[in-house]
PAZAPA-4460 file (N, C-alpha, C; in steps of 0.05 Angstrom, whole numbers, plus 32768, in hexadecimal, padded with zeros to 4 digits):
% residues 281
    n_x    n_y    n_z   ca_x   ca_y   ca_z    c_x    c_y    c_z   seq   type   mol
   8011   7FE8   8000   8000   8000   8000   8012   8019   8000     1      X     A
   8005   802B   7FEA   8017   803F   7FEE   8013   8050   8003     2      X     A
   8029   8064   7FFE   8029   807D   801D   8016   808D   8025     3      X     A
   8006   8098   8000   7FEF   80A7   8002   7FCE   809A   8009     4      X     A
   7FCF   8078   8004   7FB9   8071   8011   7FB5   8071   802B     5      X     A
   7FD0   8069   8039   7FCB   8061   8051   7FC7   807D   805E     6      X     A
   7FD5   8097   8052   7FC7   80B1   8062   7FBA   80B2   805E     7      X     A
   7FA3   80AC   804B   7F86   80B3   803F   7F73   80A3   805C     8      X     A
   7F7D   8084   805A   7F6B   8072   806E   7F70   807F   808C     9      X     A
   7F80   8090   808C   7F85   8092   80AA   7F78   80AB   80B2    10      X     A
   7F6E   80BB   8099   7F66   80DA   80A2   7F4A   80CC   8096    11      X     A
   7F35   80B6   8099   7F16   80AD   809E   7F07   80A5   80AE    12      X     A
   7EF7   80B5   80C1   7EE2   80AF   80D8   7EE8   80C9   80DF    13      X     A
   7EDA   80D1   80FF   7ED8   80E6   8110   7EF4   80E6   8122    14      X     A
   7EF8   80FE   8126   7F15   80FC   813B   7F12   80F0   814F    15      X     A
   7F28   80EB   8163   7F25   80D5   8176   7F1B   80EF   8191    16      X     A
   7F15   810B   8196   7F07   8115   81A2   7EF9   811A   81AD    17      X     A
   7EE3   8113   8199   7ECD   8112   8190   7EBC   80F9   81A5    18      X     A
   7ECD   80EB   81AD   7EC5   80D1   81BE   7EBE   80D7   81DA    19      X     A
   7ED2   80ED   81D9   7ED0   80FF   81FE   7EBB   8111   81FB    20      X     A
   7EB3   8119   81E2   7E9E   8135   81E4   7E85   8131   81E8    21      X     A
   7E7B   8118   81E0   7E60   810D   81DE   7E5F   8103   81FA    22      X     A
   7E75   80ED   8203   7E6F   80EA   8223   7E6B   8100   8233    23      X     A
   7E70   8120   822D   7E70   812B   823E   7E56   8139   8237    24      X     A
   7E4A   813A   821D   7E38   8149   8212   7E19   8133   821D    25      X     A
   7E21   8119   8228   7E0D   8103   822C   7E0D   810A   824A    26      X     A
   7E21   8113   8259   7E1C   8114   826E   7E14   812D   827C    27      X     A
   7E17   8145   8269   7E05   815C   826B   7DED   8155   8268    28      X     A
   7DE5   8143   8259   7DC1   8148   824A   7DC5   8136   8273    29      X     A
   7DCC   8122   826F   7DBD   8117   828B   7DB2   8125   82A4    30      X     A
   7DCA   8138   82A5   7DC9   814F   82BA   7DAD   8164   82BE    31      X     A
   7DB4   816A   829D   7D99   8177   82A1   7D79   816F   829D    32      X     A
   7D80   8152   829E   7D5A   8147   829F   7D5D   8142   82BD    33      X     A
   7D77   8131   82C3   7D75   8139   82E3   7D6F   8150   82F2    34      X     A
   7D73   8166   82E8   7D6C   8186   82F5   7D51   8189   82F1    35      X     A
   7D3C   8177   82DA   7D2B   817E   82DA   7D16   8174   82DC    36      X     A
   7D1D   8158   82E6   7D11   814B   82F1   7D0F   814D   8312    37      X     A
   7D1B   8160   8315   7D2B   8169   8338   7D08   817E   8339    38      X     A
   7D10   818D   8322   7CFC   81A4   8327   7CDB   81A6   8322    39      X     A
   7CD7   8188   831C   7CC0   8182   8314   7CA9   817D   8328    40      X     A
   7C96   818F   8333   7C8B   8186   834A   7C78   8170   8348    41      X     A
   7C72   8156   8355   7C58   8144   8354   7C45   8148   8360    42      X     A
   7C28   8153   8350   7C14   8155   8368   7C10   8148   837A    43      X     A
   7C0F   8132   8375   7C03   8117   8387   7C1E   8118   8398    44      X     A
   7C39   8117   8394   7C46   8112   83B1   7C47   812B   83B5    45      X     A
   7C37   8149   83B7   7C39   815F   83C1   7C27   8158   83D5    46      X     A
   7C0F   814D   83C8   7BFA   813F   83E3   7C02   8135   83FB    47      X     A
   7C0B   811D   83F0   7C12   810D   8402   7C20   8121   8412    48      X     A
   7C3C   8131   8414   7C4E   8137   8421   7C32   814F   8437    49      X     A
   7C27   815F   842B   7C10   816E   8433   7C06   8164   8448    50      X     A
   7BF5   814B   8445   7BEC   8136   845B   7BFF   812A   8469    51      X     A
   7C17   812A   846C   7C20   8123   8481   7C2D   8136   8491    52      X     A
   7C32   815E   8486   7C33   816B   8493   7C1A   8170   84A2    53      X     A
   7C07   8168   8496   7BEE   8174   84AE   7BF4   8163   84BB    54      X     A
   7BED   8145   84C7   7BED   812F   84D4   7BFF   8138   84EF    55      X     A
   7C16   814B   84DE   7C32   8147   84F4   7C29   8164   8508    56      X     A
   7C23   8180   84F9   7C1B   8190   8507   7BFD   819E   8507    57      X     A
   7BED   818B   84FC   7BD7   8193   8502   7BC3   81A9   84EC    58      X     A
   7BD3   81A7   84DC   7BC9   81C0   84C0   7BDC   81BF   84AE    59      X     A
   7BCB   81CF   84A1   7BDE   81C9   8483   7BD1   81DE   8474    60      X     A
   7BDE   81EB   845A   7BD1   81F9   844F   7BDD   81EC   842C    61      X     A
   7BBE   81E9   8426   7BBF   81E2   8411   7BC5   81F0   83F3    62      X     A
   7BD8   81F1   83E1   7BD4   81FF   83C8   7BBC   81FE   83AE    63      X     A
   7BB2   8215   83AB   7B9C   8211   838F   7BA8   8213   837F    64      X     A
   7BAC   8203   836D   7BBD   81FB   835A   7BAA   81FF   8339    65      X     A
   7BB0   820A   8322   7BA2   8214   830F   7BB4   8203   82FA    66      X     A
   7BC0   81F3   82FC   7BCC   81E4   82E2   7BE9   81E2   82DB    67      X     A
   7BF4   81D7   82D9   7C10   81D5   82D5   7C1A   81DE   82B5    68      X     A
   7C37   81F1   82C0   7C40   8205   82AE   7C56   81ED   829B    69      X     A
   7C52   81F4   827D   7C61   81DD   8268   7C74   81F2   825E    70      X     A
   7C89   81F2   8259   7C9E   8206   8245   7CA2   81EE   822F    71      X     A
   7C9E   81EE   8217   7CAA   81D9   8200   7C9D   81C1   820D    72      X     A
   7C87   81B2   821B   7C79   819E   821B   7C87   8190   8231    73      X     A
   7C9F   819E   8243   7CA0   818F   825F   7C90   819A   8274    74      X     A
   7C91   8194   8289   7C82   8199   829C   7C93   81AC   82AE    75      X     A
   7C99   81CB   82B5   7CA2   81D4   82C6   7C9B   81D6   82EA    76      X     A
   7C8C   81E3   82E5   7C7D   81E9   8304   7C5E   81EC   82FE    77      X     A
   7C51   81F2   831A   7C3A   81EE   8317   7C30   8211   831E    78      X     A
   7C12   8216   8317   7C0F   822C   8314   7BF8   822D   8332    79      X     A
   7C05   824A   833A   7BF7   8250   8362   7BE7   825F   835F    80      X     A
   7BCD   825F   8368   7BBB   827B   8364   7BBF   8286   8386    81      X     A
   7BB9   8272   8397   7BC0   8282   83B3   7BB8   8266   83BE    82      X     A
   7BC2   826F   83DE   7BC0   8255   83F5   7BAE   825C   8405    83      X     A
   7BA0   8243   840B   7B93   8247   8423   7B90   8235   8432    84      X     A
   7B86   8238   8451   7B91   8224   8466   7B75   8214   8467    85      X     A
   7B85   81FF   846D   7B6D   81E1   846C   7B6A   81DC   848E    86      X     A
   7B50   81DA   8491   7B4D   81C9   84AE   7B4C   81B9   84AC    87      X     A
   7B50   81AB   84CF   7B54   818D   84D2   7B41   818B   84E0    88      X     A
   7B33   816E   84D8   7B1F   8163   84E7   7B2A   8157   8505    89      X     A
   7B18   8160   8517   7B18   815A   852E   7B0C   813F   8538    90      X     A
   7B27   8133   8537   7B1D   810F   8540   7B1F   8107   855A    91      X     A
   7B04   80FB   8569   7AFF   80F9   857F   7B15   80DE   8588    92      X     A
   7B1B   80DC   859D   7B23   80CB   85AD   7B0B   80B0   85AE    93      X     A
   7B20   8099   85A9   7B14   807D   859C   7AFA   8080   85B4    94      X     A
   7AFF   8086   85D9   7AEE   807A   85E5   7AD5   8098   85E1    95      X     A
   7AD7   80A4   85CC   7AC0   80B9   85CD   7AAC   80B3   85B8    96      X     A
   7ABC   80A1   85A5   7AB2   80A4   8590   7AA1   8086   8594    97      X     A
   7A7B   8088   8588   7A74   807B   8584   7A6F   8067   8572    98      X     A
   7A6E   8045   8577   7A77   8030   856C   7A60   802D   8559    99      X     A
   7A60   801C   853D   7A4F   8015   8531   7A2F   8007   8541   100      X     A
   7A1C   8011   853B   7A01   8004   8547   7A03   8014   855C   101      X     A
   7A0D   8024   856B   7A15   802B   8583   7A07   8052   8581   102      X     A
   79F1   805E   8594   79E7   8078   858F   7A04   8084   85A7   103      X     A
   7A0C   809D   85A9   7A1B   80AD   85BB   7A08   80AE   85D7   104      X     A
   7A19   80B0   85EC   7A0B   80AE   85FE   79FA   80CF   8602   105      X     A
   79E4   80CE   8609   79D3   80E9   8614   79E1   80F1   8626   106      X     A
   79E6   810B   8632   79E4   8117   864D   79D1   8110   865D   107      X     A
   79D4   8110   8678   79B9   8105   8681   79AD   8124   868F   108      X     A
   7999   812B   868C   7993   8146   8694   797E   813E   86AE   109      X     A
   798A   8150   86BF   7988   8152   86E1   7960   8157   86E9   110      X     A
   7955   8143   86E9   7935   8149   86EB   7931   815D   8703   111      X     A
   793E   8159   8715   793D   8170   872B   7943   8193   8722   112      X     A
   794D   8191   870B   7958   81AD   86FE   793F   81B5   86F2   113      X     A
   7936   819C   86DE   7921   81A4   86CD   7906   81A6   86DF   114      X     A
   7904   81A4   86FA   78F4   81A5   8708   78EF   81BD   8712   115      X     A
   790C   81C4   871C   790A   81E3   8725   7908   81F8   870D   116      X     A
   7910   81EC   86FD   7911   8204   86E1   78F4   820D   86E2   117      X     A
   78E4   81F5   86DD   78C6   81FA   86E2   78B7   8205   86F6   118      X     A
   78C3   8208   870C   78B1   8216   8722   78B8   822A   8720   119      X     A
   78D3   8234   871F   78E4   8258   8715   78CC   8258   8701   120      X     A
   78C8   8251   86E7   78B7   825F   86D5   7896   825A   86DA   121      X     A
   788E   8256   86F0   7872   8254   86FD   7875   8268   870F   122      X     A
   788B   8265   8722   788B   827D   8736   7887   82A5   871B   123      X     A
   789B   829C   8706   789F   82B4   86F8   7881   82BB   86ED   124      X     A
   7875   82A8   86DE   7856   82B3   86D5   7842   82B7   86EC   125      X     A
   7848   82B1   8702   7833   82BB   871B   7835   82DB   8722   126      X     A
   7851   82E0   871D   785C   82FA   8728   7855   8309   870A   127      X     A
   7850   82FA   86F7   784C   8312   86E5   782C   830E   86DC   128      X     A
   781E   82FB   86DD   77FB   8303   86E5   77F8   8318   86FA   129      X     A
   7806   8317   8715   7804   8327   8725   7807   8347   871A   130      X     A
   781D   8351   8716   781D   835F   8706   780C   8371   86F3   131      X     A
   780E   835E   86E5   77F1   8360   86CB   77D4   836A   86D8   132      X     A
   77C5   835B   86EC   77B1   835B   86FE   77B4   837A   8709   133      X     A
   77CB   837A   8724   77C8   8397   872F   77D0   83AE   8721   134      X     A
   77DA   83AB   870C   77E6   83CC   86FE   77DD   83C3   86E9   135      X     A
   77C2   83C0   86E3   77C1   83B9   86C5   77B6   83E0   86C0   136      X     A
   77AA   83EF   86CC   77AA   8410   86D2   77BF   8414   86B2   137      X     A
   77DF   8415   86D1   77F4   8421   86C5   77FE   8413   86B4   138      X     A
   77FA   83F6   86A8   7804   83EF   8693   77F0   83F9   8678   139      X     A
   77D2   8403   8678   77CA   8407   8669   77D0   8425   8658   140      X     A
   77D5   8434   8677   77E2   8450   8676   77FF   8453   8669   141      X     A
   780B   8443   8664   7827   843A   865E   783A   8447   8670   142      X     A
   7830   8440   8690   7841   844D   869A   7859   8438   86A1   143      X     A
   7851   8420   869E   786C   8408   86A4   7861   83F5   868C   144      X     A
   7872   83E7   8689   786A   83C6   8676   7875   83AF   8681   145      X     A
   7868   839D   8680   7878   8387   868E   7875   8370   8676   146      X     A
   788C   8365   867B   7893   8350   866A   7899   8332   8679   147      X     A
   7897   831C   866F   789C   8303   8679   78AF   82F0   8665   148      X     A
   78C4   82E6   8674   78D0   82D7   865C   78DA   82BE   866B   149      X     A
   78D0   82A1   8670   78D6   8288   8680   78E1   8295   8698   150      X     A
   78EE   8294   86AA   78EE   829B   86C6   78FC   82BD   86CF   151      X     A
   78F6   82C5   86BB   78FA   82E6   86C1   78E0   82F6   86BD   152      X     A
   78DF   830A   86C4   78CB   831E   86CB   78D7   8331   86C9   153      X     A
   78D5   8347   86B0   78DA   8366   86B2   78C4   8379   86B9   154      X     A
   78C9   8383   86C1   78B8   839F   86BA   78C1   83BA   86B9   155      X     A
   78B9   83C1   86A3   78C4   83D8   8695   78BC   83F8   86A0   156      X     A
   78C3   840F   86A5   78BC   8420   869C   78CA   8437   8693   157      X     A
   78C1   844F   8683   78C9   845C   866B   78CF   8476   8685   158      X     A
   78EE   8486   867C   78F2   8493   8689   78E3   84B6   8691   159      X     A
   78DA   84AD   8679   78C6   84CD   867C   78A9   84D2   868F   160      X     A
   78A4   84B9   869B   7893   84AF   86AE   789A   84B3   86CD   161      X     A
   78B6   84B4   86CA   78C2   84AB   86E0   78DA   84BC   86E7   162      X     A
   78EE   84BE   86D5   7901   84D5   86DD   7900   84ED   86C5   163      X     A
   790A   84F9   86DB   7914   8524   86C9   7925   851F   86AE   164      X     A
   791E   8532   86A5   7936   852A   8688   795A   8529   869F   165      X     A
   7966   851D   868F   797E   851F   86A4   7987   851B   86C0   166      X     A
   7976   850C   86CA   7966   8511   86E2   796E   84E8   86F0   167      X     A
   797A   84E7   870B   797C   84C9   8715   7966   84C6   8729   168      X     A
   7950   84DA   8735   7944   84DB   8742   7924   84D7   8739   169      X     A
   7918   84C1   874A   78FE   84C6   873B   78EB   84D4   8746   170      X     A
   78D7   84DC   8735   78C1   84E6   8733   78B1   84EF   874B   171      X     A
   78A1   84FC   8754   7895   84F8   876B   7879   84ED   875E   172      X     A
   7872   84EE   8749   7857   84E8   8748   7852   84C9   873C   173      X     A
   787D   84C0   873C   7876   849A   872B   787F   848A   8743   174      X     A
   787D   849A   8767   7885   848C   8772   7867   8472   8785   175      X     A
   7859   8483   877C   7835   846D   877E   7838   8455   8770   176      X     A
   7848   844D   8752   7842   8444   873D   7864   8428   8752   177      X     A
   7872   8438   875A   7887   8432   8767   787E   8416   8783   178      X     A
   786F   8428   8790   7865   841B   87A0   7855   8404   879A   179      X     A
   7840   83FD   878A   783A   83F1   8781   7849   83D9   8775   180      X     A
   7857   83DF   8762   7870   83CA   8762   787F   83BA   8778   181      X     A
   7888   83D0   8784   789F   83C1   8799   7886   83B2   87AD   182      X     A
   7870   83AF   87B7   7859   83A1   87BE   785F   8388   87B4   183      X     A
   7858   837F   8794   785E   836E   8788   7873   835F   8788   184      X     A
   7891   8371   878E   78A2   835E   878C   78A9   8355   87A4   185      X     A
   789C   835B   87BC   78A5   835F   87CE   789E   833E   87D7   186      X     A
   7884   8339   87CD   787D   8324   87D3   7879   8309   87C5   187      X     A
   7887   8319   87AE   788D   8305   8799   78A4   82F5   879D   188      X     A
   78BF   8302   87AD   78D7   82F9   87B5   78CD   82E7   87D1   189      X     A
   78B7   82F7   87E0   78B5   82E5   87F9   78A5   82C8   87F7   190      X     A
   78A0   82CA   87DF   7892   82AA   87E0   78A9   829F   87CC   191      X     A
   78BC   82A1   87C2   78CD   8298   87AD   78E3   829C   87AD   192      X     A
   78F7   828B   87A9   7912   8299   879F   7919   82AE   8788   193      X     A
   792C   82B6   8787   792F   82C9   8769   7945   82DB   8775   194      X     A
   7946   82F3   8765   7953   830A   8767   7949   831F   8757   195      X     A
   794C   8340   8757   7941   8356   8758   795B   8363   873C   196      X     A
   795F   8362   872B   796B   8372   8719   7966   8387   870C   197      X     A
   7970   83A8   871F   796B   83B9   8713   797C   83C7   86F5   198      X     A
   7972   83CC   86E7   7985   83D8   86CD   797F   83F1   86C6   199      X     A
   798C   8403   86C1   7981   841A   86B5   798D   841E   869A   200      X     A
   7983   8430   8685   7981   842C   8667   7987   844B   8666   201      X     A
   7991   8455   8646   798B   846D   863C   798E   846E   8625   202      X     A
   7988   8487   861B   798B   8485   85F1   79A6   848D   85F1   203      X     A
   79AD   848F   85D6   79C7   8499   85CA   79CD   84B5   85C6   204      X     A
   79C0   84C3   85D8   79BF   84DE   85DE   79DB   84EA   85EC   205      X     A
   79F5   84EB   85E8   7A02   84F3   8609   79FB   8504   861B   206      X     A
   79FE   8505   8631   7A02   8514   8649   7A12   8517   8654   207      X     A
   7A1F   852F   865C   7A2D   8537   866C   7A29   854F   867C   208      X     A
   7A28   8547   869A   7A1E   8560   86B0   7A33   855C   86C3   209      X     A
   7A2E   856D   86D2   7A42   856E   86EB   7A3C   8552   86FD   210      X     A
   7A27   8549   86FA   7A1F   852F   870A   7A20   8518   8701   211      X     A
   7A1F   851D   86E2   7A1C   8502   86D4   7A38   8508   86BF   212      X     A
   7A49   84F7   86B9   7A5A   8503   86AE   7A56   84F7   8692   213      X     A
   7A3E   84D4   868A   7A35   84CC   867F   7A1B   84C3   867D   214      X     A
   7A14   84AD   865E   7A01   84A5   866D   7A02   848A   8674   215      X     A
   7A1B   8483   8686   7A1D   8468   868B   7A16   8473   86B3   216      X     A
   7A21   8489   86AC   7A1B   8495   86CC   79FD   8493   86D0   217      X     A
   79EB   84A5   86BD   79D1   84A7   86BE   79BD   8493   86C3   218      X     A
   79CC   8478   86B2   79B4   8468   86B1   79BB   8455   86D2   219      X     A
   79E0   8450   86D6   79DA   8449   86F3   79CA   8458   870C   220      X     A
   79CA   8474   8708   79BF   8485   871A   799E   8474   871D   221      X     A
   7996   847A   8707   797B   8474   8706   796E   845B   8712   222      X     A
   7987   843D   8705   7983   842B   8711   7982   842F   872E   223      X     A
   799F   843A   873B   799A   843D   875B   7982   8441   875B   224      X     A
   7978   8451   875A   7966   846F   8765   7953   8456   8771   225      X     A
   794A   843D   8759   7929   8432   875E   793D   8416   8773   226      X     A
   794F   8414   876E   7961   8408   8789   7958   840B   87A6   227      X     A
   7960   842C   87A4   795C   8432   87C4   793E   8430   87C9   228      X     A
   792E   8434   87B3   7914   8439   87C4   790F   841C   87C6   229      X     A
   790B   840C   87B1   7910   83F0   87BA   7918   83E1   87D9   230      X     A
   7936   83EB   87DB   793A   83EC   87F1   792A   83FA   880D   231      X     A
   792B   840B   880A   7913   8424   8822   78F5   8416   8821   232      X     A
   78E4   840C   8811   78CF   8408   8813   78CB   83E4   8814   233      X     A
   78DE   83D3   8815   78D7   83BA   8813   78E5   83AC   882F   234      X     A
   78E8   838E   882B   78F5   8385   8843   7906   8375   882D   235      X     A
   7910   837A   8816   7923   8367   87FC   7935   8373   880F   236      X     A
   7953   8357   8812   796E   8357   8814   7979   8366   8800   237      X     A
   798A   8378   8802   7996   8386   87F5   79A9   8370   87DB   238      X     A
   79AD   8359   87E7   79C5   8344   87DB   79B2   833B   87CA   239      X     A
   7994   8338   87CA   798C   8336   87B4   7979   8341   879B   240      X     A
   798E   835C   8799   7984   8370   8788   79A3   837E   8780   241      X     A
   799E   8380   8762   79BF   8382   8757   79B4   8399   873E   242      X     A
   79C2   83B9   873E   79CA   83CC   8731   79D8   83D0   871B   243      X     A
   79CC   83D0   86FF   79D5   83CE   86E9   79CD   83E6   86D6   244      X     A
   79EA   83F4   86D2   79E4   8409   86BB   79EF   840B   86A2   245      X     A
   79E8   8403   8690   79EA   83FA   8670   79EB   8413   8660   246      X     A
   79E1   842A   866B   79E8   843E   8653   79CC   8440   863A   247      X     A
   79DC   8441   8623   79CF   843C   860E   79D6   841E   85FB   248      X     A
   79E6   840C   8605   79F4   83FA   8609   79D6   83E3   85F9   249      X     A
   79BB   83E7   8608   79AE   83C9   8604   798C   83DF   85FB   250      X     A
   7992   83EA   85DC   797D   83F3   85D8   7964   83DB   85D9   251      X     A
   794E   83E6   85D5   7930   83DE   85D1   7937   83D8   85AC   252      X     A
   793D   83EB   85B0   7935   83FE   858D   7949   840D   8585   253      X     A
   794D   8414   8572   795B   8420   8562   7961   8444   855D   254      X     A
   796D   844C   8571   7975   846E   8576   7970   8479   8560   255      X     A
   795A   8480   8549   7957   8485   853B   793C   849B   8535   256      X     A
   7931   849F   854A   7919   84B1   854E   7916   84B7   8569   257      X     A
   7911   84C8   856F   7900   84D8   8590   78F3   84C4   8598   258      X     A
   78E1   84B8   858C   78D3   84A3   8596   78DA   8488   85A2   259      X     A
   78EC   847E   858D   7904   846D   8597   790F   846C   85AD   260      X     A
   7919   848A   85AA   792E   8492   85B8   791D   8489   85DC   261      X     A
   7906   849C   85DB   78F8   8498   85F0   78F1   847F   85FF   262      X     A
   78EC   846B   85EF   78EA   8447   85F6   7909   8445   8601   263      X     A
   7915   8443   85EF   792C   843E   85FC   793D   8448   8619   264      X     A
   792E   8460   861E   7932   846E   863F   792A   8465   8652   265      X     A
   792A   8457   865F   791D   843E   8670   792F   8433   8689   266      X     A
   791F   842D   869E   792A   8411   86AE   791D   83FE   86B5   267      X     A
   792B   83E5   86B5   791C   83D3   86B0   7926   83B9   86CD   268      X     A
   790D   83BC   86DF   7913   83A4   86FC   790F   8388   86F1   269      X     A
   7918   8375   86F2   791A   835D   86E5   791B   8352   8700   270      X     A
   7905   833B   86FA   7906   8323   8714   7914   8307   870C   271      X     A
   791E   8304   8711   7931   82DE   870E   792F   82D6   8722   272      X     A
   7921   82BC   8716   7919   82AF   8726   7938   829A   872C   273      X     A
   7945   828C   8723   7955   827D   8724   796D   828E   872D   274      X     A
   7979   8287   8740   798F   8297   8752   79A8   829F   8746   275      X     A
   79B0   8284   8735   79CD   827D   8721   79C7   8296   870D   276      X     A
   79A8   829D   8705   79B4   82B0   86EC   79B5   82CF   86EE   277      X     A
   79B8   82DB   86DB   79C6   82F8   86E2   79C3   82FF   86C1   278      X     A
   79B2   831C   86C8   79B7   8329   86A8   79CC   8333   869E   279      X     A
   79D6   8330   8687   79F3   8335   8683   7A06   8316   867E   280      X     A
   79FA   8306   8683   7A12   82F4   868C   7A17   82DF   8676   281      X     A
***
């Protein structure tokens, strides 16, 4: 063979370089499906991992998820509109929870409770027929109103009956209407248990005087006022009769007219019959 074939056969195929470039060009492509398969999130093991952060602390907040983002037909990330927090169901303790075929046990409710509940609300509609019967006059006159609701007894009356504009002192001519009352309760407590809750009321008017500096002052004044005579004219324990001034705090009605306004100016003696309760509470 001559000199010029054998250079010819020796300069045919790819350089011997070329062997290192591809291994290294094969092991870039690897790299980067590994990078991108790194970056690829799975809904379903996003779940899973989700549910076992709640399990571990008790919540979890879940992603709303709107569809997963493709560049050139792979799958990049997924698309967030916003989070929000998931509750957890509250699972009873095995010995709470009732067994198949099996109803939860009832409370057993105290017949001696439901006994007295019932005499408190017998004793309450006796004291408010009573009521009704002797001042039916001044309830027609609207000079008081009385109300009944299961073992309470109010009775109402409107301050323009009874006190001066501005005024914690009552009336000389609503103290007949006074007496009369405290009669009633006098002997309403002596055949019964209960207690005596005075409250006094006012509109959304402010006041401010040298005596009253509001009207949280005003309406306690007022409450006292039917307190003491309460006190002065009956044989009631003071321990069971309790002074409450609310203000404008617990309208009737809606501070929106003179007329309103006027209902809403009030105090109101409330009888409870049951010892445990208390207005306000």
């Amino acid at each position: 063979m001559s000199v010029g074939a054998k250079a010819k056969a020796k300069s045919g195929g790819a350089p011997s370089w070329m062997v290192t470039f591809a291994d290294l060009m094969a092991l870039l492509l690897t790299l980067f499906v590994l990078l991108l398969s790194f970056a690829t999130m799975e809904v379903q093991r996003f779940k899973d991992l989700s549910g076992s952060l709640r399990d571990a602390f008790g919540f979890q907040k879940e992603s709303v998820l709107t569809g997963i983002i493709e560049i050139e037909g792979t799958a990049q990330h997924t698309a967030q509109t916003k989070t929000l927090p998931v509750p957890v169901a509250t699972v009873l303790p095995p010995e709470e929870q009732a067994t198949d075929g099996e109803q939860p046990d009832t409370p057993n409710i105290d017949a001696s409770s439901a006994i007295e509940t019932d005499e408190f609300t017998q004793q309450s509609q006796q004291t408010y027929s009573r009521l009704q019967n002797e001042m039916s006059d001044e309830i027609e006159n609207a000079l008081i109103d009385v109300v009944s609701s299961g073992d309470i007894t109010i009775i109402r009356f409107p301050d323009q009956v009874s006190f001066m504009s501005g005024s914690g002192e009552l009336l000389e001519q609503f103290l007949p209407v006074m007496q009369k009352i405290v009669t009633v309760l006098e002997d309403a407590l002596q055949s019964g248990s209960g207690r005596i809750i005075i409250s006094g009321h006012t509109d959304d008017v402010p006041i401010s005087t040298e005596r009253y500096r509001s009207n949280w002052d005003l309406s306690s004044a007022r409450a006292a006022s039917v307190a003491h005579y309460l006190l002065a004219n009956t044989n009631i324990e003071p321990s069971r009769i309790t002074v409450q001034g609310y203000a404008d705090s617990r309208p009737l009605v809606e501070n929106n007219s003179p007329g309103n306004r006027a209902k809403n100016r009030r105090v109101e003696i409330s009888i409870q019959r049951a010892e445990t309760k208390t207005e306000g509470d």
